[in-house]
DRENSEMI-660132 format. One record per residue: residue in one letter; x, y, z of N, C-alpha, C, O, CB in turn. Coordinates in steps of 0.2 Angstrom, whole numbers, plus 5000, padded with zeros to 4 digits. Glycine has a CB too. Layout:
BEGIN
aXYZXYZXYZXYZXYZ;...
This chain:
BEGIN
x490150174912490650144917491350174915491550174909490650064917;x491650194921492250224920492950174917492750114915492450244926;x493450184915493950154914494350094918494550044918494250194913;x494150164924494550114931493850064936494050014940495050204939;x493350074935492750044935492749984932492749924935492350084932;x492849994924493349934921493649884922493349834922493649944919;x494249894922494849884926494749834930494949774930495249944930;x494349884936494549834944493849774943493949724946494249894954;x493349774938492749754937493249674933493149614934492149824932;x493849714929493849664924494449614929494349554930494249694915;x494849654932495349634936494949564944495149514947495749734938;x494349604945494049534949493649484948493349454952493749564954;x493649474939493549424936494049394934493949354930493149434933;x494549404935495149354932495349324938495449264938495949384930;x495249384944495549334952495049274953495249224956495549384960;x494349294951493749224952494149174947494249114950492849244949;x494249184942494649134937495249134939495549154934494749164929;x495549124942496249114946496149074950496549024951496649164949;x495549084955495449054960495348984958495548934961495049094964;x494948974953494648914950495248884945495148854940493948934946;x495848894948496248874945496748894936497248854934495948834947;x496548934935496248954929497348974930497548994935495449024928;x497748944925498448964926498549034921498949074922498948904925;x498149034916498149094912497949144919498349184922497549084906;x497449144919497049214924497549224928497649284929496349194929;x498149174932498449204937498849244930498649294929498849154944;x499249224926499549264924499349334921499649384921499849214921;x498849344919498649404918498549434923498649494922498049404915;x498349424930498249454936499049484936499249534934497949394943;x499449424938500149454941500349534935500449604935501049374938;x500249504931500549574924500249624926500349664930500449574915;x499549604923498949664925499049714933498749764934498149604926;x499549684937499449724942499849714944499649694949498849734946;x500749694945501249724945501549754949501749754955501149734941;x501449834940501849884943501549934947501849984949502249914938;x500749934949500649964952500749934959501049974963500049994951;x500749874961500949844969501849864968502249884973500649744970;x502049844962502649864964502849944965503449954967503049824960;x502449984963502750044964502250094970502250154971502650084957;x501750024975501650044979502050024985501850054990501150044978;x502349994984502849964988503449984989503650004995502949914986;x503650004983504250074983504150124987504750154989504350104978;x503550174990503350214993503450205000503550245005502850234992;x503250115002503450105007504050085011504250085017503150075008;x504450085006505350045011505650075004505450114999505549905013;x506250055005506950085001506650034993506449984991508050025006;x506750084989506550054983507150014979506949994973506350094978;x507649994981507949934980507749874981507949824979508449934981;x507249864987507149804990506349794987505949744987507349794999;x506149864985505449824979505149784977504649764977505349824975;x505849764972505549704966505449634970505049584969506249684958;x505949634977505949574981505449564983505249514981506249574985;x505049604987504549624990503949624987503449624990504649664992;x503949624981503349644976503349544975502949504977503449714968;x503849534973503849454973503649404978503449354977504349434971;x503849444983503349404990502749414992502449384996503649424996;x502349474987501949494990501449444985501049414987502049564991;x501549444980501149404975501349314977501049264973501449444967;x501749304981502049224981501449234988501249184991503049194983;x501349294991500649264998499949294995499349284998500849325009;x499849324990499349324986499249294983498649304982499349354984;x499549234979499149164976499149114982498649074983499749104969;x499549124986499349064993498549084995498149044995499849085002;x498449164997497749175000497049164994496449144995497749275004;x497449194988496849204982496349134984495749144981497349194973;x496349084986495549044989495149094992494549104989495648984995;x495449124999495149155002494849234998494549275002495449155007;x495049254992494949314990494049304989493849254986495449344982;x493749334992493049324992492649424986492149444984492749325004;x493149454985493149504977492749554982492349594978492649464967;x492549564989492249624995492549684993492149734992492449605004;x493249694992493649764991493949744983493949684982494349764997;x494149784979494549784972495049744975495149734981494849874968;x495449694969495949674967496449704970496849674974495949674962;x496649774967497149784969497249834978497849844980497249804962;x496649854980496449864987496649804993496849824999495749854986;x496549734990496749704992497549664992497749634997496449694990;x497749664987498549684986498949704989499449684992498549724982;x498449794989498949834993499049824997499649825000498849884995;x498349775002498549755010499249705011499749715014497849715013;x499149665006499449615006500349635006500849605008499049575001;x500149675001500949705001501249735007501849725008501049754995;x500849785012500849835016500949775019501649785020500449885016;x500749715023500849655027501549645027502049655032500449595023;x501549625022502649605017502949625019503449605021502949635009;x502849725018503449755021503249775028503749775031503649815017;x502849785031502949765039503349715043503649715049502549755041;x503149655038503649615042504249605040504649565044503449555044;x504549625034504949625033505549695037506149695037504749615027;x504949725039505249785044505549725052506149705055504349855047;x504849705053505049655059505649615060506049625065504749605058;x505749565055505949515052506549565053506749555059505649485046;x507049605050507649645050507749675056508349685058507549695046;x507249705061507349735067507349685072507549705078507049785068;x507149605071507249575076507949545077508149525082506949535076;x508349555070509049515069509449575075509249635075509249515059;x509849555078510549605077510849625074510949585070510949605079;x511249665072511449735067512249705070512349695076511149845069;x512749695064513449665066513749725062513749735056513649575061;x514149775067514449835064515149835065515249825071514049905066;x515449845062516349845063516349885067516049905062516949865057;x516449925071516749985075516949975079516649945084516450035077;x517850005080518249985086518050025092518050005098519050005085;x517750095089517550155095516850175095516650225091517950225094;x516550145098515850145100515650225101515050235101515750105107;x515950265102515750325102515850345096515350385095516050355105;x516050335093516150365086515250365081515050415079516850315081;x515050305081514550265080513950325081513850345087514550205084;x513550355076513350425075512550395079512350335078513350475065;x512150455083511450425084510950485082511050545082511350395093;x510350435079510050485077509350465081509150405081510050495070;x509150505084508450485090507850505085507350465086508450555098;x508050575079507350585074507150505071506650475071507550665066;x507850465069507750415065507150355068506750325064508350405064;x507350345075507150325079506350295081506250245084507450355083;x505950345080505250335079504950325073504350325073504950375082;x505350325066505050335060504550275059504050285056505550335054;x504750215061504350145059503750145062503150135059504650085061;x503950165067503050185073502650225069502150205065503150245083;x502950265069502550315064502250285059501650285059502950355062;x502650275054502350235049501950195049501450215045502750205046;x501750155052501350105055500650135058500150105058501850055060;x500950175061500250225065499750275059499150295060500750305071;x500050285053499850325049499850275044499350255047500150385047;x499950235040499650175039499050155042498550155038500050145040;x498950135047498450125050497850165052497350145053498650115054;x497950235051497550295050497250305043496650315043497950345050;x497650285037497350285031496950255031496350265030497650285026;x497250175033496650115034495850145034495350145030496750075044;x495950165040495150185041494850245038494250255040495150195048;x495150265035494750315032494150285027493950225026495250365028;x493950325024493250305022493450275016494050295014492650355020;x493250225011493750205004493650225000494250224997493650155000;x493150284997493450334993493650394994493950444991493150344989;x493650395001494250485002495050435002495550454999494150555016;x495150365006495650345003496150324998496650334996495650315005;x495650284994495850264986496050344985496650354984494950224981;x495750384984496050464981496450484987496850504982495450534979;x496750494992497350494996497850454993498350474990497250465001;x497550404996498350354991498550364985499150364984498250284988;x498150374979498150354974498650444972499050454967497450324970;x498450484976498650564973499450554979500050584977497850664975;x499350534984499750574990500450514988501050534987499350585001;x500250434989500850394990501150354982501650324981500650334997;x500550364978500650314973500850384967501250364962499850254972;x500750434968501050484965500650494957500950514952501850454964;x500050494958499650504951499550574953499550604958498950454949;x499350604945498850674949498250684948497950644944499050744946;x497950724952497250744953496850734947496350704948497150824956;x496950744939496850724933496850654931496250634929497250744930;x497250624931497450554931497050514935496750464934498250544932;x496850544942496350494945495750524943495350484942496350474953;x495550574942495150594941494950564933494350564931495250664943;x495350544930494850514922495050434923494850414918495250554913;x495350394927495350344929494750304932494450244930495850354932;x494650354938493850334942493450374936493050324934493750374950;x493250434932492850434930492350494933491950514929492650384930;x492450514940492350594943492750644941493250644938492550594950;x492350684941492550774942493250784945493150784951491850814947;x493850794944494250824946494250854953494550834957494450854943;x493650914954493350944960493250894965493550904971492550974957;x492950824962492650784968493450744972493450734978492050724965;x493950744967494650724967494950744973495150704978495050754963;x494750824972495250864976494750854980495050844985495750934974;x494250864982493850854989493850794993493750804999493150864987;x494050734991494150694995494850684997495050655002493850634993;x495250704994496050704995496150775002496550765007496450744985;x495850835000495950875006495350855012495450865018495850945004;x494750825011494550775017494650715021494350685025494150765015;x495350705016495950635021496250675021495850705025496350565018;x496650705021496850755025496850785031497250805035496850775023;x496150805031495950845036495650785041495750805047495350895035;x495550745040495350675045496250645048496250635054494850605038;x496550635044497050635047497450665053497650645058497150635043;x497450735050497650775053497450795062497750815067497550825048;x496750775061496050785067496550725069496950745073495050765065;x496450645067496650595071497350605076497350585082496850535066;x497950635071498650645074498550685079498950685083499150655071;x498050725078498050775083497950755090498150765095497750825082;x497350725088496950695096497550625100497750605106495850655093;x497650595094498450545096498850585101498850565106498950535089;x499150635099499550665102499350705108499750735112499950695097;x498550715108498350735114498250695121498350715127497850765113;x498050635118498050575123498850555127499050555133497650505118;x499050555121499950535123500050595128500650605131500550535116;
């Protein structure tokens, strides 16, 4: 059994022991997995607002932990949970109005590229979603969470080869999706 085999093996027997109330287990859960939710979080929104967000994300992950039924890894699960966080924390900000000093409304710079970034995000997010779970888990884990093809590759316990083959086969699945997106549009 691999390391990371390990890991998520050892990591979804603490969340069963958390669930059961177990106040140790949560605390080994939170540490145990952290800085990868918090540095997966960072890829998603401004990394100053991280550590906030990583703390919300884990204050709706002991709320749901009844409902964790251990179907996807720990930290699979997580991710969603966090990716949830900062969506609405996207929401939640763009529903407010924006209070800006300016006497000369013209002056006030516009940027139209900036303008579709969140759609986007959310559209490709939602893309990775569906990919298959291990061309994703190696997407994520090489393309947003910033490890290298090595590192996951002796983590999971595969051939490097097979690494980079599911990494450029999310890729290529992707790339197919946006395309046909932007054909329909």
């Amino acid at each position: 059994m691999s390391a990371s085999s390990r890991r998520s093996a050892n990591l979804t027997l603490v969340a069963h022991r958390a669930r059961g109330g177990s106040s140790d287990a949560v605390e080994h859960l939170v540490a145990a997995t952290r800085d990868d939710v918090r540095r997966f979080i960072a890829t998603l929104t401004d990394p100053g607002h991280s550590e906030e967000l990583t703390q919300e994300t884990f204050v709706r992950a002991l709320r749901g932990l009844p409902r964790y039924a251990g179907q996807s890894s720990v930290l699979s699960w997580l991710f969603a949970i966090a990716r949830h966080t900062v969506v609405d924390r996207y929401r939640s900000t763009a529903a407010r109005p924006t209070e800006v000093a300016v006497t000369d409304w013209e002056s006030v710079p516009r940027t139209p590229a900036a303008c579709g970034r969140f759609d986007e995000l959310l559209a490709l997010t939602d893309l990775v979603r569906h990919l298959a779970p291990d061309r994703r888990d190696a997407f994520v884990a090489t393309q947003v969470q910033g490890y290298t093809y090595a590192e996951v590759a002796q983590a999971t316990g595969l051939p490097i080869g097979t690494v980079r083959s599911r990494v450029a086969r999310a890729r290529a699945e992707l790339a197919a999706s946006v395309r046909a997106a932007e054909e329909a549009a």
